[in-house]
ZADO-1210 file (C-alpha; in nm, 4 decimals, padded with zeros to 6 digits):
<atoms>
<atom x="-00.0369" y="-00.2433" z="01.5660" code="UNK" pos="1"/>
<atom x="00.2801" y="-00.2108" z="01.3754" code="UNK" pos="2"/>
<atom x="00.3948" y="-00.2160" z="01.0321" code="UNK" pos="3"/>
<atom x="00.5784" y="-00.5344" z="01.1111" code="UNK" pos="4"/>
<atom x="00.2376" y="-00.7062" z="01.2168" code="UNK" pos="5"/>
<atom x="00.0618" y="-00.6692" z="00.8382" code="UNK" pos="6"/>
<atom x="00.3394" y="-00.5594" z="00.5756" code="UNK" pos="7"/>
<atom x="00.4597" y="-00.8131" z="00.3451" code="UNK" pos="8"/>
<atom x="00.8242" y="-00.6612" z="00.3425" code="UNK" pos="9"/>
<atom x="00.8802" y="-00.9638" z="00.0526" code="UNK" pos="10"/>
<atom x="00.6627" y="-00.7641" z="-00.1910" code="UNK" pos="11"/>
<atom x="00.7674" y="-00.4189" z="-00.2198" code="UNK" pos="12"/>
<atom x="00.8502" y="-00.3167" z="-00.5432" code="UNK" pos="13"/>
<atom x="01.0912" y="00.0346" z="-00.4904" code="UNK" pos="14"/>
<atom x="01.0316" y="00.1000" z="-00.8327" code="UNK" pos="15"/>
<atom x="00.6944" y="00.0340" z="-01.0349" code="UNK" pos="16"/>
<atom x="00.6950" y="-00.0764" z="-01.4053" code="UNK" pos="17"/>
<atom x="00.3138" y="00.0757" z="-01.4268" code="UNK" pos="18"/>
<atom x="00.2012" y="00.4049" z="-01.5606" code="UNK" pos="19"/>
<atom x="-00.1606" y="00.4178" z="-01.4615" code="UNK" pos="20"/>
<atom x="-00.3450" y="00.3613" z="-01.1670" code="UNK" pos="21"/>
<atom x="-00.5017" y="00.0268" z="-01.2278" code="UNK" pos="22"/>
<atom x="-00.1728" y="-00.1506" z="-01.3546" code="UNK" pos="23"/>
<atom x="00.0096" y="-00.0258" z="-01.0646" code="UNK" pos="24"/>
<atom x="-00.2727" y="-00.1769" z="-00.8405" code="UNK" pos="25"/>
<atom x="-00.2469" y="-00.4769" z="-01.0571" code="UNK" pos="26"/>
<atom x="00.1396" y="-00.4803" z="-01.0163" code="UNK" pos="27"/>
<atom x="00.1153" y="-00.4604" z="-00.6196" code="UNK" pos="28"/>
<atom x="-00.1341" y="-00.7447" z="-00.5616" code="UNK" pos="29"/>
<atom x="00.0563" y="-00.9540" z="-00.7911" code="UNK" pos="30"/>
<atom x="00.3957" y="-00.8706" z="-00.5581" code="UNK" pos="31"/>
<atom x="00.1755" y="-01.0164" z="-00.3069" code="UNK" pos="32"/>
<atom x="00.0705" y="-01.2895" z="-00.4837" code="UNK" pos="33"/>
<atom x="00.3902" y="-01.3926" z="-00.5947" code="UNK" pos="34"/>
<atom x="00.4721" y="-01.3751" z="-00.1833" code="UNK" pos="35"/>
<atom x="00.2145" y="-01.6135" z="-00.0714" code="UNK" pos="36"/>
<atom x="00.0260" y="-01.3859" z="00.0862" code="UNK" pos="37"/>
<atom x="-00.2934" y="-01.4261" z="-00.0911" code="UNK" pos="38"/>
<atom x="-00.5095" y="-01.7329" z="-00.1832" code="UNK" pos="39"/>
<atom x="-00.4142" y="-01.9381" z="-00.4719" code="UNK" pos="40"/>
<atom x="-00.5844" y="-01.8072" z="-00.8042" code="UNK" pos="41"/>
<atom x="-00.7266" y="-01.5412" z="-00.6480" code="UNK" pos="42"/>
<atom x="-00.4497" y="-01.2647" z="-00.7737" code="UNK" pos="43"/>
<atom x="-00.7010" y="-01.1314" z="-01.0582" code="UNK" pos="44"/>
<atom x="-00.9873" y="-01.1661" z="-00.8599" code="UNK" pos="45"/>
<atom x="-00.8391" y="-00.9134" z="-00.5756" code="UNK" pos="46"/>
<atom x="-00.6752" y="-00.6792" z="-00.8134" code="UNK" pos="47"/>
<atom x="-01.0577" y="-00.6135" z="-00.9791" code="UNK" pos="48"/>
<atom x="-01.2107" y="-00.5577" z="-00.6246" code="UNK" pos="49"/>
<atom x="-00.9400" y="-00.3471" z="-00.5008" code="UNK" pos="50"/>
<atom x="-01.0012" y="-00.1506" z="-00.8481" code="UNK" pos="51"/>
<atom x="-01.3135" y="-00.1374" z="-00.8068" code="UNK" pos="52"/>
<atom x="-01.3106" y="00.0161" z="-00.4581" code="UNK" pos="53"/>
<atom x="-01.0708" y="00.2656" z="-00.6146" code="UNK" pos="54"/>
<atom x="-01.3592" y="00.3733" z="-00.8991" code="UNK" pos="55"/>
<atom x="-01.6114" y="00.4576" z="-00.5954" code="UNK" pos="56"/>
<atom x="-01.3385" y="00.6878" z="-00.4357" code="UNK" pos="57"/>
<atom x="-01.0107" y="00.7785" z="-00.4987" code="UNK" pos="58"/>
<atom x="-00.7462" y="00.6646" z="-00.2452" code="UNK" pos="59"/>
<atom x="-00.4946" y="00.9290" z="-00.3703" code="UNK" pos="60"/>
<atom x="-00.4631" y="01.1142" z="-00.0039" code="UNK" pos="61"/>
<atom x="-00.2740" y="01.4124" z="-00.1595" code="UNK" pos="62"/>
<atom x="00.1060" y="01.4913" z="-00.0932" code="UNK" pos="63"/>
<atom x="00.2042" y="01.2187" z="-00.3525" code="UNK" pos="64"/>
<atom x="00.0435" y="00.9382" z="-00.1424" code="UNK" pos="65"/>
<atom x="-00.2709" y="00.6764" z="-00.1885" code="UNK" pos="66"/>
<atom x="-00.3707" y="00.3787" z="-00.0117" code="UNK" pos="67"/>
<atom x="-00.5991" y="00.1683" z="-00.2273" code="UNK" pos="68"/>
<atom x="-00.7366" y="-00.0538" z="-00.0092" code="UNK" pos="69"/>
<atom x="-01.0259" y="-00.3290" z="-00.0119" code="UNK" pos="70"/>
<atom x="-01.1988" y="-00.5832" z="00.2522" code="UNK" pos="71"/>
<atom x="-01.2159" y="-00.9486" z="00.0449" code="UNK" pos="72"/>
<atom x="-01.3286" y="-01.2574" z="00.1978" code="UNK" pos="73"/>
<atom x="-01.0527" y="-01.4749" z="00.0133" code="UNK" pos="74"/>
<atom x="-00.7497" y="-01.3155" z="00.2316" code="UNK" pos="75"/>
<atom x="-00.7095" y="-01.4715" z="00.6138" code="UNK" pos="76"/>
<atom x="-00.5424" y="-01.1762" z="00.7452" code="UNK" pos="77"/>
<atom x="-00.4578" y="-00.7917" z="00.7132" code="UNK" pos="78"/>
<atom x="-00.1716" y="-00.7955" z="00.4604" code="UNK" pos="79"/>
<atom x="-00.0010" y="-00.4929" z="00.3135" code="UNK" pos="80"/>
<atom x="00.2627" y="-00.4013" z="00.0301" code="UNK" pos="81"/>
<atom x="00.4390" y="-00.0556" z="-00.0806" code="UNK" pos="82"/>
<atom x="00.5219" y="00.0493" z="-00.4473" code="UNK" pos="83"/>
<atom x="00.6822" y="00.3817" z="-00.5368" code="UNK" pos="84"/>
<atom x="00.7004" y="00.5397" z="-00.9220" code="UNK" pos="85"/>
<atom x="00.9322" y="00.7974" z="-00.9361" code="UNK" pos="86"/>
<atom x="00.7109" y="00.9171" z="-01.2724" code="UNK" pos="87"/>
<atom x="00.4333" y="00.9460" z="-01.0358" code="UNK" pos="88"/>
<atom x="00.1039" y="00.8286" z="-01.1490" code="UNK" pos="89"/>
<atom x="-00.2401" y="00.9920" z="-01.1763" code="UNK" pos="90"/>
<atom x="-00.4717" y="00.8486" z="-00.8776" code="UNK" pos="91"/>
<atom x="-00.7063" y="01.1460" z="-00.8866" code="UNK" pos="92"/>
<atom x="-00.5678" y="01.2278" z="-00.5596" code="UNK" pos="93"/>
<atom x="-00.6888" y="01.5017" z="-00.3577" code="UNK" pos="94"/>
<atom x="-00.5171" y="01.7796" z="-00.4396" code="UNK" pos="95"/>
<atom x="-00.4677" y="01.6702" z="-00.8188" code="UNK" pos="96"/>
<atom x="-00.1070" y="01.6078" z="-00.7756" code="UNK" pos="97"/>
<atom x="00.0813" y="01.2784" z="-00.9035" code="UNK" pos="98"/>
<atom x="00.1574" y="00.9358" z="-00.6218" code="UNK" pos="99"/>
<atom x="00.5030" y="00.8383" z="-00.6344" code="UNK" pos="100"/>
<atom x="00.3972" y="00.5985" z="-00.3312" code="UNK" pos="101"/>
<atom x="00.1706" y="00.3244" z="-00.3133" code="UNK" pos="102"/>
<atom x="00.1037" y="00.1502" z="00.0070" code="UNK" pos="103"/>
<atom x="-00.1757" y="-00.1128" z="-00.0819" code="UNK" pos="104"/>
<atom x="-00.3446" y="-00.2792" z="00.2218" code="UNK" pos="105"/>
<atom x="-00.5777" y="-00.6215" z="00.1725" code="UNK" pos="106"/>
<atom x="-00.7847" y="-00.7422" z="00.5003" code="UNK" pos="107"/>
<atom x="-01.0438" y="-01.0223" z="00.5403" code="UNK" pos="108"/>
<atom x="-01.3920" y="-00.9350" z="00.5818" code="UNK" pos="109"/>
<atom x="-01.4321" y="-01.0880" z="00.8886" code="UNK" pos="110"/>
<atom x="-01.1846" y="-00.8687" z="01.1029" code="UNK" pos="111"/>
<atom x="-01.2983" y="-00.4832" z="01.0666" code="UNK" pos="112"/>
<atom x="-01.1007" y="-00.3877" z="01.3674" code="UNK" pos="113"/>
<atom x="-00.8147" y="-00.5224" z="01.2620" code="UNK" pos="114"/>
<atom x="-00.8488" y="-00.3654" z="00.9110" code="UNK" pos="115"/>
<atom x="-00.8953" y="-00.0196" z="01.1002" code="UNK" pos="116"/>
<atom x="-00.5637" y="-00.0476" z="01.2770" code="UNK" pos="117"/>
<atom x="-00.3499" y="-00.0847" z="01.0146" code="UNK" pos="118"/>
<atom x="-00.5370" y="00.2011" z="00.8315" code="UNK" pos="119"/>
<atom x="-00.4717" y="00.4051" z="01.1408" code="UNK" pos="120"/>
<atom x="-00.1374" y="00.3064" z="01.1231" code="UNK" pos="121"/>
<atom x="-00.0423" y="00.3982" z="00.7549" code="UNK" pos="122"/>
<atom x="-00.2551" y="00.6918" z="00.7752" code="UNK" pos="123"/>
<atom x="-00.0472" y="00.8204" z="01.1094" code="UNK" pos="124"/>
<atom x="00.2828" y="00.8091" z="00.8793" code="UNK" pos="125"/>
<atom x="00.1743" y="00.9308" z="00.5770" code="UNK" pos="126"/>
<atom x="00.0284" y="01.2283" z="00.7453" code="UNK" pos="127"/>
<atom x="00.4036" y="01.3189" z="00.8958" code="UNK" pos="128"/>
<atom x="00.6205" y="01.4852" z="00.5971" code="UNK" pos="129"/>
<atom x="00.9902" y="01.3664" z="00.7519" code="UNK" pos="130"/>
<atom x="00.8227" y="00.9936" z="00.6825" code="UNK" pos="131"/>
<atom x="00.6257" y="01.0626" z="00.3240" code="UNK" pos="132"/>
<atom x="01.0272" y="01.2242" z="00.2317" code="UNK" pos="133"/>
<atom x="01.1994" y="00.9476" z="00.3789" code="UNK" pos="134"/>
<atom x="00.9655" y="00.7512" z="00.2173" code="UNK" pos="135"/>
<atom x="00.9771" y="00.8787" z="-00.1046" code="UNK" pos="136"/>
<atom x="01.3593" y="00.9135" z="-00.1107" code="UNK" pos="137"/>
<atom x="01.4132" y="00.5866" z="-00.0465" code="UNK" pos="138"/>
<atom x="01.5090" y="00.3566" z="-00.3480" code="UNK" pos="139"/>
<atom x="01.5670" y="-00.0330" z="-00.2521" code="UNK" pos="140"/>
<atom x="01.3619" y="-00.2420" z="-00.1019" code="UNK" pos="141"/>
<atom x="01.5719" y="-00.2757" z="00.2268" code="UNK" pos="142"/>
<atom x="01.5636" y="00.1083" z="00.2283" code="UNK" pos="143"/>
<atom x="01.1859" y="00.0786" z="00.2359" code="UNK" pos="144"/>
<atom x="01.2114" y="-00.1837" z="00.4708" code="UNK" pos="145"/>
<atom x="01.4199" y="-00.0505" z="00.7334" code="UNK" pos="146"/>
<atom x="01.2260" y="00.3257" z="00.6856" code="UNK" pos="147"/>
<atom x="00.9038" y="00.0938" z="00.8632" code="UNK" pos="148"/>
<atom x="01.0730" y="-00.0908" z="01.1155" code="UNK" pos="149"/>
<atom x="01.2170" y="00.2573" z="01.2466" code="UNK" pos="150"/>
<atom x="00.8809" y="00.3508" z="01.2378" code="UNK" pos="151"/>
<atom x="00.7825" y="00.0549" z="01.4226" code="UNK" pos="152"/>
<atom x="01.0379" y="00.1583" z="01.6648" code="UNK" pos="153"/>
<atom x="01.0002" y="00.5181" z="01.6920" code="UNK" pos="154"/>
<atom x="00.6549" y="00.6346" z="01.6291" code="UNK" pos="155"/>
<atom x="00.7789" y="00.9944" z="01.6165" code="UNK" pos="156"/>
<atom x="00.9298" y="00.9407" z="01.2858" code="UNK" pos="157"/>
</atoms>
């Protein structure tokens, strides 16, 4: 699976208006809203579960990253967006440290495998510190953008 294959490169916001954890989730599903990517009225109802997922564990891998993420029967397929805050915000992460990015991923219920790839995916990425750098250096949406489709391209990155 690539990036291309589930991120919505429509919604990424290179630079979030939130300061907490919650608003910033809000703030991403509502990119994706606003992209058509998720059924209609169901913005508020996928921003609580994905919040909710967030209160049973914290998502904040460490090294500035988290990937809130949440199963929801009202999405048809594995869609994903990327916010960065160049405040940082507290996610609980790991090793205590602010997120400056966000990479929130949405999958149906019905597709587990499919949900599992594009974890595997982001979580390949993130883990590499050339990408979290490039990642976190990068300030447009295009920037953002073409960062993943290299990646897409060159798995090495």
């Amino acid at each position: 699976m690539k990036f291309s294959d589930f991120m919505c490169f429509e919604a990424i916001v290179p630079e979030l208006n939130a300061t907490g954890r919650d608003d910033a989730i809000c703030e991403l599903v509502s990119s994706l809203d606003k992209a058509g990517k998720l059924g209609k009225g169901q913005c508020a109802k996928i921003a609580k579960a994905v919040i909710a997922r967030e209160c049973e564990a914290s998502t904040g891998m460490g090294r500035g990253v988290a990937v809130p993420h949440v199963k929801h029967k009202v999405v048809r397929d594995v869609v994903a967006t990327i916010g960065q805050c160049s405040a940082g915000i507290d996610f609980s992460a790991l090793d205590k440290q602010p997120v400056y990015s966000i990479i929130l991923l949405i999958s149906p219920q019905d597709y587990p495998d499919k949900h599992l790839q594009a974890m595997e995916k982001v979580f390949q990425h993130v883990q590499d510190e050339k990408f979290r750098k490039f990642l976190r250096q990068s300030q447009t949406s295009e920037a953002i953008s073409d960062l993943l489709k290299e990646a897409d391209e060159n798995p090495s990155l």
